[in-house]
Kinemage of the C-alpha trace (Angstrom):
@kinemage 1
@onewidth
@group {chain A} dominant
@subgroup {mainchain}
@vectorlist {calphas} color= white
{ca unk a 1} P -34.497 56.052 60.268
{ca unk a 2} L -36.251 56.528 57.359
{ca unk a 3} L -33.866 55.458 54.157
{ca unk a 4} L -35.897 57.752 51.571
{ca unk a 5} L -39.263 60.210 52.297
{ca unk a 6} L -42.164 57.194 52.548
{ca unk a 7} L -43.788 55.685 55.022
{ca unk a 8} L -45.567 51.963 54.298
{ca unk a 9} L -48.057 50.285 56.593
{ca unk a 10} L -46.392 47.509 58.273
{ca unk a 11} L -49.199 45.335 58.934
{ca unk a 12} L -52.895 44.970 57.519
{ca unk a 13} L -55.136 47.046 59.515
{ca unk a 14} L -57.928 49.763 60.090
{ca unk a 15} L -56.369 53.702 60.274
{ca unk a 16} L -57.655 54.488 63.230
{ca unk a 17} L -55.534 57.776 63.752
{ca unk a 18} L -53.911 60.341 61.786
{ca unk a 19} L -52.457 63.560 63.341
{ca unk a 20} L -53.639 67.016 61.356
{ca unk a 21} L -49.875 67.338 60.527
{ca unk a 22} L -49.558 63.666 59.645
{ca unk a 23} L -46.389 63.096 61.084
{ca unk a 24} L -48.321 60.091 63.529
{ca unk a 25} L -50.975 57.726 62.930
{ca unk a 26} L -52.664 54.816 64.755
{ca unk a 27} L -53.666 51.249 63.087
{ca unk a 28} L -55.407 48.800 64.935
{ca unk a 29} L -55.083 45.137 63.366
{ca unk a 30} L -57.434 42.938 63.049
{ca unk a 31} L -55.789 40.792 66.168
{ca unk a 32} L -56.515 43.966 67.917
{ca unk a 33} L -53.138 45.362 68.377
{ca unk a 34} L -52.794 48.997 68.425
{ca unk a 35} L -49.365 50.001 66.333
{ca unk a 36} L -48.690 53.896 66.535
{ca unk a 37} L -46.309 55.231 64.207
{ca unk a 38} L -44.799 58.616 65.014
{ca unk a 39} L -42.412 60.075 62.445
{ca unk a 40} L -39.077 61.993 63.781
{ca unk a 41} L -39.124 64.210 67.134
{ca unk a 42} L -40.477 67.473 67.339
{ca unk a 43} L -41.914 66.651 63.946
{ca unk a 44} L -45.592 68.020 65.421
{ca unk a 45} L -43.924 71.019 64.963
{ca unk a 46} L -43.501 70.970 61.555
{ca unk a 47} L -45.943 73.275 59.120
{ca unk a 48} L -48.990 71.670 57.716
{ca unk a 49} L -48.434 69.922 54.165
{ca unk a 50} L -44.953 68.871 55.210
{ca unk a 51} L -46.356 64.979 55.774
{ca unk a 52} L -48.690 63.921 52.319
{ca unk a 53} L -51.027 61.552 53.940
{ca unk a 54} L -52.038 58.656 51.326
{ca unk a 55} L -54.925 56.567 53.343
{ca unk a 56} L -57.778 58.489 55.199
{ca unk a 57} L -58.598 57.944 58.517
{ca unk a 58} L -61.172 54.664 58.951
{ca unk a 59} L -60.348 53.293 55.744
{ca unk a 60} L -58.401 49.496 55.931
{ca unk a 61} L -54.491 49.428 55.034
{ca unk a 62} L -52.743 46.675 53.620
{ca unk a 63} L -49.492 46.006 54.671
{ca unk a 64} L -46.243 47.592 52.707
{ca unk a 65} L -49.149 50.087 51.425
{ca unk a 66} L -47.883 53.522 50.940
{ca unk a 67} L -49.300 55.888 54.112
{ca unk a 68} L -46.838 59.076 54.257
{ca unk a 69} L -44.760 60.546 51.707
{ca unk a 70} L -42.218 63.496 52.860
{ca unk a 71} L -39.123 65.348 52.413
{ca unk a 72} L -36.529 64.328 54.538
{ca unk a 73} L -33.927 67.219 54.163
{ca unk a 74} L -37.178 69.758 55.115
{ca unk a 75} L -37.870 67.727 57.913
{ca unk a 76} L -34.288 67.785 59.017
{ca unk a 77} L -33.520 71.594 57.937
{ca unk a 78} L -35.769 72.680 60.832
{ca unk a 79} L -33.830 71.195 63.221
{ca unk a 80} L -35.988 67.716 63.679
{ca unk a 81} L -34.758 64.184 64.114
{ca unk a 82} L -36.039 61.515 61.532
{ca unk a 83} L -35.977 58.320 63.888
{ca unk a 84} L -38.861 56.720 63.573
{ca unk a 85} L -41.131 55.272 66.184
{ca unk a 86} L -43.209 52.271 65.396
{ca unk a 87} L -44.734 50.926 68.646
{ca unk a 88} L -47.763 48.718 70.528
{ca unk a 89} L -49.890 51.274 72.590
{ca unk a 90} L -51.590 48.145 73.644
{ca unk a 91} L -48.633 46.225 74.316
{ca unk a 92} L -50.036 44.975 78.133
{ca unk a 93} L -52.759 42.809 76.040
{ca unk a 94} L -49.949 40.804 75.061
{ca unk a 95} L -47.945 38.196 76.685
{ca unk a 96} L -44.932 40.253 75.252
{ca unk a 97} L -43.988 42.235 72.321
{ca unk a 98} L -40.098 41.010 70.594
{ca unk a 99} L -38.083 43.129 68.580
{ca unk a 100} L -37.134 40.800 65.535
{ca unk a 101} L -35.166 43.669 63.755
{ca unk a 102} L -32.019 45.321 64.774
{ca unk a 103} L -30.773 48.262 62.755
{ca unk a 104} L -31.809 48.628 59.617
{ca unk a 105} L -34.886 47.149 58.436
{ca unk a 106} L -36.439 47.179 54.768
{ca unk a 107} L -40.027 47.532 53.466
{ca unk a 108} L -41.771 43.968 54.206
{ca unk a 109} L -39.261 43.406 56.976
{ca unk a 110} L -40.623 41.745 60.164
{ca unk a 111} L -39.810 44.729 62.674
{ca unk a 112} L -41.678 43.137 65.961
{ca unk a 113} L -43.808 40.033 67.167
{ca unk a 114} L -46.739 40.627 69.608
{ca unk a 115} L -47.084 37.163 71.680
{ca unk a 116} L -50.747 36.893 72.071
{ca unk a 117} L -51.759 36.341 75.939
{ca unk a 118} L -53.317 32.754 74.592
{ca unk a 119} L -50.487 31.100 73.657
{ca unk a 120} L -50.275 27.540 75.041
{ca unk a 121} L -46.853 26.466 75.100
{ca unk a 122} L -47.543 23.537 72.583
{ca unk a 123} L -48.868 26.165 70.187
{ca unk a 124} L -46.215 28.839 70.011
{ca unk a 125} L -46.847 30.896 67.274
{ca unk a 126} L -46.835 34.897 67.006
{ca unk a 127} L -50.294 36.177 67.702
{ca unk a 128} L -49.639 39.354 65.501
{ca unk a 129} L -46.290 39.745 63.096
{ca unk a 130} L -45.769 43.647 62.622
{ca unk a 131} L -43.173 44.314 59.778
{ca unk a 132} L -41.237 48.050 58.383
């Protein structure tokens, strides 16, 4: 849930996708993980201009960079949930994909660890660290 109306990129990456509304967009790090962000439910239903994109589509984000500014009480006044998806649409390239937070999270946060596929067990490290 969304503590104020601003969205941050949680990892460095190209914008691959942004939704016309802008309520969802796609990065894909450089590791080659594919992180979708979807704000709220039934938030594609919302009128155009409610989400202010601030990064174009193509262009690279850096992480805690500011990608979505909105209002939350608009966005709840029509009858829309703010939880906030932030997942791995690629998640079967990687070994697995760990939650690190639980509840609430703050910008610069780790939020989840991809485990890349290469891993040897010697060598355990995080392939990709995606953070709120």
């Amino acid at each position: 849930m969304p503590a104020e109306g601003r969205i941050v990129s949680p990892c460095d990456g190209d914008l691959t996708m942004v939704f016309p509304t802008g309520h969802a967009l796609g990065i894909t790090t450089s590791d080659g993980a594919e992180i979708i962000i979807h704000i709220g439910t039934n938030t594609v239903q919302m009128p155009q201009g409610t989400f202010h994109v601030h990064a174009e589509k193509g262009t690279h984000v850096t992480k805690g960079e500011l990608l979505v500014t909105f209002d939350p009480k608009a966005v709840l006044d029509q009858g829309c949930n703010l939880e906030t998806a932030v997942l791995v649409s690629n998640s079967s390239d990687y070994l697995d994909v760990l939650l690190v937070a639980d509840g609430s999270v703050t910008e610069g946060e780790v939020l989840l660890v991809a485990l890349s596929r290469d891993l040897e067990p010697s060598n355990a490290t995080p392939h990709v660290q995606t953070a709120l």
